[in-house]
N, C-alpha and C positions, 0 to 999 in steps of 0.2 A: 366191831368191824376191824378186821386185818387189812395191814394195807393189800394184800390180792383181792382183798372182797369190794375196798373201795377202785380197784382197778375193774371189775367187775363189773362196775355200777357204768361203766364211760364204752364195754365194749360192742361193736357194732356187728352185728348181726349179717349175714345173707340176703335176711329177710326185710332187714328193718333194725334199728336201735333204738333203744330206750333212753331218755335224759331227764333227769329227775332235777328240778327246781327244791332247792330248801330254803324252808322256813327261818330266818333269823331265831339264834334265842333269846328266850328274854330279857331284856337291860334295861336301863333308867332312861333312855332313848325312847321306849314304848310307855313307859310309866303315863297312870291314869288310875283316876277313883272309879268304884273302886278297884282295888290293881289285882290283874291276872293278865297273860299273856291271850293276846287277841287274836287267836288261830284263824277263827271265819273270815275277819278281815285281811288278815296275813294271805292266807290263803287264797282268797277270793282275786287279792291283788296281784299277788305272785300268776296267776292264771293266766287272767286279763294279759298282762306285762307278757308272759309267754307267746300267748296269739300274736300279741301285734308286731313282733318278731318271726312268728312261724305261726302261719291262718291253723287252727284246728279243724275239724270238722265234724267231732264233736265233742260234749264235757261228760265224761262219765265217774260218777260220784259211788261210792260203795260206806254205807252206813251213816246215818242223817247227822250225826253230830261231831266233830261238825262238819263232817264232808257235803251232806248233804246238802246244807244250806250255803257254803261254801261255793260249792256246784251250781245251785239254783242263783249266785249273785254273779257268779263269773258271766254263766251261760246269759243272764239279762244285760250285762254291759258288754259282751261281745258279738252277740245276737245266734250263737251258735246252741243247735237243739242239746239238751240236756237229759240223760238217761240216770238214773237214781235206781238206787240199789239197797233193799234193807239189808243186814246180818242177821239176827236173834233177838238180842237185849236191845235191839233200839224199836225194834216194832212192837216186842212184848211190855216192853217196859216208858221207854222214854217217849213214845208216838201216842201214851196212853195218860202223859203227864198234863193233869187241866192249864198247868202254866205254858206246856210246848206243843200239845197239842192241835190247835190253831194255825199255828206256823209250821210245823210239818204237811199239814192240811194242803196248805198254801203249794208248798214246793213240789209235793208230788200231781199234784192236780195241775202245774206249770209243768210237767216236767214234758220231755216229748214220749219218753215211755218208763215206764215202772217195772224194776224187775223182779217179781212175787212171783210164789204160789204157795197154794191152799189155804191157810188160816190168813195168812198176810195178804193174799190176793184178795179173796174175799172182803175183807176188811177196806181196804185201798178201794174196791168198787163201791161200797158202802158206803164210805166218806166224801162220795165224789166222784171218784176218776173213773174215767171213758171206759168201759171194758177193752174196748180195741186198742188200748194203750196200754194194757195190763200184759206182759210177755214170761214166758218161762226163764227163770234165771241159770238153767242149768244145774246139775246135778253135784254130786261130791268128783272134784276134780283137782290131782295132786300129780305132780310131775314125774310120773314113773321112771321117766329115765335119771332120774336125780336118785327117787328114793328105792335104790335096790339092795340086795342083801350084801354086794359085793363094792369096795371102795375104801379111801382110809378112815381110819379112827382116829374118833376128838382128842389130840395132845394134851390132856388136864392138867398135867404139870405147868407145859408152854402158856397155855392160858392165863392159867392162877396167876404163872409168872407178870404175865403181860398185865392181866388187868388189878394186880397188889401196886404196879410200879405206876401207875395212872391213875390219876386223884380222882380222876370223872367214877370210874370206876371201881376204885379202891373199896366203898365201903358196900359193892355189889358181892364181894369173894367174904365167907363167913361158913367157920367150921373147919377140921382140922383134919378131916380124913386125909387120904397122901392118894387115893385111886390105888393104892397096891395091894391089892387085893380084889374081888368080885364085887360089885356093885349094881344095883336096883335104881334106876331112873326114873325120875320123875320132870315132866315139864310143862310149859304153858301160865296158867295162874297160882299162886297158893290162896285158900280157901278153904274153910269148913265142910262146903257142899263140894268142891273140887276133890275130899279125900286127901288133904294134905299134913292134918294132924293125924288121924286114921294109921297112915302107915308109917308114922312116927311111931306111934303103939307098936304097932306090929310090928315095929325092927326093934323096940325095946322089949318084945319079948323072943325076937330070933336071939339077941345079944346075950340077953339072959341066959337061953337055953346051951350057950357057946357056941355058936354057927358064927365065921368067922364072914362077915358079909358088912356093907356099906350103902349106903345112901348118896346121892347125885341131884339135886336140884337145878334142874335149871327151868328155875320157878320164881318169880318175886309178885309182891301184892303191893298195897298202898301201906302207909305204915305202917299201921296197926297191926294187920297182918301181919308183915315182912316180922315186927318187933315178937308180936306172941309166936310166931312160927321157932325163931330163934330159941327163943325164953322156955320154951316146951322141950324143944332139942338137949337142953341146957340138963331142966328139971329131970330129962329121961334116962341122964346120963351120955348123952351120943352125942354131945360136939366131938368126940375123934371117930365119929362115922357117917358125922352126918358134910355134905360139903355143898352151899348153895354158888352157884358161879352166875357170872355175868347174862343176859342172852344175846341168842347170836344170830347171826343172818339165816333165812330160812333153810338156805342152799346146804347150810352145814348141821342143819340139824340129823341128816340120815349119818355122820360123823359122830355124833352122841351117840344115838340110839346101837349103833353098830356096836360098842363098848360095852351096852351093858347088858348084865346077867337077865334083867327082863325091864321093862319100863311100864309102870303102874298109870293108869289112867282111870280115877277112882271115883267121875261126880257121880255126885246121887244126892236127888232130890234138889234140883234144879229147877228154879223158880218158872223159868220160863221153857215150858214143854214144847214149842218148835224148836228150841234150839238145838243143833246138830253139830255138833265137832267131828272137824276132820282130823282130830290127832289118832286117835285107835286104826285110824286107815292109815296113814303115815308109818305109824307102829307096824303093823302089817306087810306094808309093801317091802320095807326093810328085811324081812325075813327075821324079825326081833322077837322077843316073848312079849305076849300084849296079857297083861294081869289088868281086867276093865270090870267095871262093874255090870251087870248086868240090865241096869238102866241104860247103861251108852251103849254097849254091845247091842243091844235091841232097836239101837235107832240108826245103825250102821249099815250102809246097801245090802242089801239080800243075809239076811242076820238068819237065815234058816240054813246058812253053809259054814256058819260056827260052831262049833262044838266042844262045850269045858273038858278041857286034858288032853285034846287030839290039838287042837290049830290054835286054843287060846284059854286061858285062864280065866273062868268069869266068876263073879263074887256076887253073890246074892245082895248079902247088906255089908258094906264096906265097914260099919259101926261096928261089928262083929270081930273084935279086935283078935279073939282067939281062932275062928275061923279064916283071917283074912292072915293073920301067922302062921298058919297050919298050909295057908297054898305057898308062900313066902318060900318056909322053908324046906317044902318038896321041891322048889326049882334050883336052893341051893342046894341040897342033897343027890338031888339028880340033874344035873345040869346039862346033859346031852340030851335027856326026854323033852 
């Protein structure tokens, strides 16, 4: 966050403003066995504390963990209706877990409405909840007037600058590339099934073949990840192409995307089959080159108005290290098509 984006965060609308309450971090102040930071409670409190300064009228929660339950504690010590919201991984995965099961149960069945459909709706009537409580959560919805082909480009130098000089962030900036040169973006998670080693390969073999081209992460995982993502960079020879930077408020991400030579969006084979990312739409609206796998392209609004080599780049199996090189470096070689 630049200081314009935390000026951002304070200004007042026409319409209405927004004012965001934060979470304390962690310190020996919250300290308790066993020790983690108490978000649900944090959360829940900070809520409460909000109302009773300015009445709500209502708590809207998006994804169970721990908003959701979050949501569901606030909404019962303020008496104010509660609306709950799954994402992907928390209905496919964590709604599914016999230890949280139970208590997701709980919260959606309190809630005053639930916002699902199809597999998830289904499911949520199944376990319990009212159909007539069950409502359309809306469609893939991205702020068009943010993400357009036209507006400035992410400063990568300013950045680097900024977040090597800040300890918080210092050990976010890793990789040696300079941006001076054309560059391939990647962003959101790093991961195996995300395609984040995938076109590691692949640029180790554009590098190979001498296409003078770069890599752009603005991508981080949990360690292990983050550690083997590095480590593979390393082994391929591309720490001076490859460059992982901080992430950034969403407002500046059509900023990245504008910069680069195309932006890779590569899952495949993702565990949980309703899940739907809106980045390939994002990529899109930018007017950017979207290189996606053919898995995500297909679950993207009206996926029968895409088409491989006219409006987007799609890749059958991203594992296909030679294939997915071969689209690679037709967009460096031809970089107006």
């Amino acid at each position: 966050m630049c200081a314009e984006d935390w000026e951002r965060c304070a200004v007042a609308h026409d319409t209405g403003s927004v004012t965001v309450h934060w979470t304390d971090p962690v310190d020996r102040s919250q300290s308790y066995i066993p020790m983690a930071s108490p978000f649900v409670s944090k959360l829940a409190a900070t809520a409460a504390r909000a109302h009773s300064e300015r009445p709500f009228d209502v708590i809207y929660s998006h994804y169970l963990e721990p908003h959701g339950v979050a949501g569901f504690l606030a909404a019962q010590m303020t008496d104010v209706p509660h609306v709950a919201r799954m994402a992907g991984s928390d209905a496919g995965r964590l709604w599914r877990h016999p230890q949280l099961e139970l208590l997701y149960d709980h919260v959606l069945h309190s809630a005053e409405a639930v916002a699902a459909v199809g597999a998830v709706a289904e499911r949520a009537i199944q376990r319990g909840v009212s159909p007539d409580r069950v409502v359309s959560g809306g469609g893939f919805v991205v702020p068009e007037g943010l993400f357009t082909p036209d507006g400035p480009q992410l400063d990568i130098a300013a950045l680097r600058a900024e977040a090597t000089a800040d300890p918080e962030f210092s050990d976010l900036i890793w990789g040696n590339f300079a941006a001076d040169r054309p560059y391939f973006g990647v962003y959101a998670k790093l991961g195996e099934r995300k395609g984040s080693f995938a076109v590691l390969a692949a640029m180790h073999r554009l590098i190979s073949a001498g296409l003078d081209v770069g890599l752009i992460a603005l991508a981080h995982g949990g360690a292990t990840v983050e550690r083997d993502f590095r480590t593979r960079a390393v082994e391929l020879g591309l720490a001076d192409r490859v460059l992982q930077i901080p992430f950034i408020p969403h407002w500046r991400v059509p900023e990245f995307q504008r910069g680069c030579l195309a932006v890779c969006y590569l899952e495949q084979d993702f565990p949980i089959g309703l899940h739907r990312p809106i980045t390939p739409l994002e990529v899109l609206l930018c007017g950017a080159c979207l290189v996606g796998s053919t898995e995500v392209i297909r679950k993207l609004p009206n996926p029968e108005q895409l088409a491989h080599g006219y409006n987007c780049v799609a890749v059958e199996d991203v594992n296909d290290f030679a294939k997915l090189s071969e689209c690679l470096a037709a967009i460096v070689t031809d970089p107006d098509r």
